[in-house]
N, C-alpha and C positions, 0 to 999 in steps of 0.2 A: 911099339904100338902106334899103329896112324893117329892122327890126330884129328881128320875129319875121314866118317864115314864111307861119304858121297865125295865123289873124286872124278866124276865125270866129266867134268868142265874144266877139268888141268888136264886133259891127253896132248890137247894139240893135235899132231897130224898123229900120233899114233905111234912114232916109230921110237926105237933103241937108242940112248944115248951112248957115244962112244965105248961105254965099258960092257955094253949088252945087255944092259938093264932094260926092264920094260919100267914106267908109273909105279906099277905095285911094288918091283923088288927094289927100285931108288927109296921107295918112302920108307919100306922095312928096312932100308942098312943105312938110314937118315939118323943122325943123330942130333938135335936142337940142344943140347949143351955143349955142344963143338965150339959153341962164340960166347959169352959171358952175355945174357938178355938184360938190356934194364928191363926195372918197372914202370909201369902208365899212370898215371893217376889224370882224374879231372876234378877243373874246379871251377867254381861256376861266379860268375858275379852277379848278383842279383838287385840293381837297382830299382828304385819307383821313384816317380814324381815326388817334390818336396812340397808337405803341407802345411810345413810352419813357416810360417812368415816372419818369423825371428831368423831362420840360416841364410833367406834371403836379402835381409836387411844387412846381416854381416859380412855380405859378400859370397854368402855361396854361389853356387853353381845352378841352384833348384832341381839338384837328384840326392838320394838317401841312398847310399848301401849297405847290404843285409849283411854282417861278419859274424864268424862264433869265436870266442875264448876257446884257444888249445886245452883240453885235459890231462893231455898228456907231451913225451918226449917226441920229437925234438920242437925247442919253441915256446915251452910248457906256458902257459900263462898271456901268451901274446895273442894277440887277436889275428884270426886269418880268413880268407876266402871257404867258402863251407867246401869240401870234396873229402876225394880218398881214393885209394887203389882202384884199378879196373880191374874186372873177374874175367878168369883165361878165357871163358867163352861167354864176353859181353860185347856187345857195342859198345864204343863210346859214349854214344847219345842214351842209352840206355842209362849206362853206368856214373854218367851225371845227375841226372833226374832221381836215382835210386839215393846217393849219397847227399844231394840235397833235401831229399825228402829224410833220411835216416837224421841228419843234422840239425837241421833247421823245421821240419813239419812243413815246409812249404812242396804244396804235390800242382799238379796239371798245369803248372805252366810254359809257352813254349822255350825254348832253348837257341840259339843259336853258336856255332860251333864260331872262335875267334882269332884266336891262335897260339901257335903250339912252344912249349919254353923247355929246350932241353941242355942247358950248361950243366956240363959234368960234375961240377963241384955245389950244384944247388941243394944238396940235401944228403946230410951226414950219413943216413941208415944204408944207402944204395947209391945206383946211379937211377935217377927217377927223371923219368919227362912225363909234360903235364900236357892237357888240354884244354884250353880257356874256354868258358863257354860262357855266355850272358843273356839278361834277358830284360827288359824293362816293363815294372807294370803301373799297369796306368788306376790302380785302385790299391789299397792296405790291404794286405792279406797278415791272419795269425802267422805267428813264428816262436815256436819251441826247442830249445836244445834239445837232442840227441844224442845216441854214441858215444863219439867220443870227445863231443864238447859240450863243454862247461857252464856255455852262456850262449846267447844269441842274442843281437839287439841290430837298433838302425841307428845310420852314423850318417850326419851333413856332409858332401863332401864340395871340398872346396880343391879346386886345380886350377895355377897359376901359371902361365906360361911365360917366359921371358925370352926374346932372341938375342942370342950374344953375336953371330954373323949368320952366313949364308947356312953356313954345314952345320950348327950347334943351338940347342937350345937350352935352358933352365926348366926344368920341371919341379914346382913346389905342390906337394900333397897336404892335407888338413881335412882329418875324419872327428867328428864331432858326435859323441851324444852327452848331449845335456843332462837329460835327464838322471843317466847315469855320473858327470863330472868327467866323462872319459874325452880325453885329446889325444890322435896318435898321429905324428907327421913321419913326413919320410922329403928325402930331395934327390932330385937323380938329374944328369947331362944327356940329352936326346941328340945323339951326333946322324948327322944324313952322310949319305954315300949313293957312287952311282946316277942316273938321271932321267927323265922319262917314265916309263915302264920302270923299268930298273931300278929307281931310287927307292933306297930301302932306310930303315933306321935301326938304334941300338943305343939300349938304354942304359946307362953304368950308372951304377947307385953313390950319391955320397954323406945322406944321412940316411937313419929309421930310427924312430923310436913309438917301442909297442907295435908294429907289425911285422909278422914271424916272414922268415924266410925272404923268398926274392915276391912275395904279394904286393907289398907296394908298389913296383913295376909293373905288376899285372893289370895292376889295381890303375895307376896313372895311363899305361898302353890303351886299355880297351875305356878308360873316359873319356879319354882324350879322342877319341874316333866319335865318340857319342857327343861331345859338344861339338864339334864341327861338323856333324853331320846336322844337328840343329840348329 
């Protein structure tokens, strides 16, 4: 069974590939379990502006970001980025907006796509890659757990940068809600590679505690762009 209807716009020039297939007879003798597919999931960061004046005094950053308590396996109990699977026939950008709204109650705000985290070994269920997605708002919006989490709350975040030489740097994380009593840190080494255009980075983790999975990298990646971009 084809997978899309309309096929139009895949002929190309028209013609038979080597084995004397036209379009139609490749896509019927196509089989998509031939390769092992991971799965996609997105996940969204969703910061706003800090309006206590207490995270600032203690060193924050002056941004908040929105986590939910896992419900469930794997992670049970840690705090994470709100997302979840994408649907065979969703967008991306779609399928972000949909699972932050199921998770969290937060609807219509814009998204921005940030980037994409796919190590083999990040997640026990499958081979899953993610798509970062974030967004900053510049007023409170409600927020209510869903689905399949537990809790939803806002956490100060504080990110500390250290340089140890040219190529390496220290990253120390610190998510705060007060009002709940909750503190989840994480620490990771930011090593550079390459130069110019080319220079790229990569984050190796070497604490967490209470943030599920590789989120704290996510979580230090796309703030870290957002403080220096301010």
């Amino acid at each position: 069974m084809r997978y899309l209807n309309d096929i139009t716009s895949f002929r190309g020039t028209g013609q038979k590939n080597e084995k004397g297939q036209t379009l139609e007879e490749f896509l019927d003798a196509y089989d998509p379990k031939k390769y092992d597919c991971p799965s996609n999931t997105a996940d969204i960061a969703v910061f706003r502006k800090c309006t206590r004046r207490a995270a600032k005094d203690s060193g924050g950053c002056g941004l908040q970001l929105l986590m939910i308590r896992r419900g469930n396996h794997p992670n049970i109990g840690y705090w994470a980025l709100p997302g979840g699977f994408v649907n065979l026939k969703e967008n991306l950008e779609t399928a972000a907006a949909r699972e932050l709204m199921e998770e969290t109650g937060v609807t219509g705000v814009p998204l921005k796509m940030h980037s994409t985290w796919g190590d083999y070994d990040r997640d026990p269920r499958w081979r899953v890659i993610t798509t970062l997605f974030f967004t900053i708002l510049e007023e409170d919006v409600p927020v209510k757990a869903g689905d399949d989490a537990a809790d939803a709350a806002w956490f100060d975040v504080t990110l500390e940068e250290t340089a140890e030489n040219a190529d390496s740097t220290c990253l120390a994380l610190r998510l705060e809600n007060a009002a709940g009593g909750i503190v989840l840190e994480a620490a990771a080494r930011c090593s550079f590679t390459g130069s110019g255009i080319l220079r790229s980075h990569h984050l190796t983790p070497e604490s967490n505690h209470g943030i599920a999975g590789d989120h704290a990298l996510l979580i230090m990646d796309v703030a870290r762009d957002i403080l220096a971009y301010r």
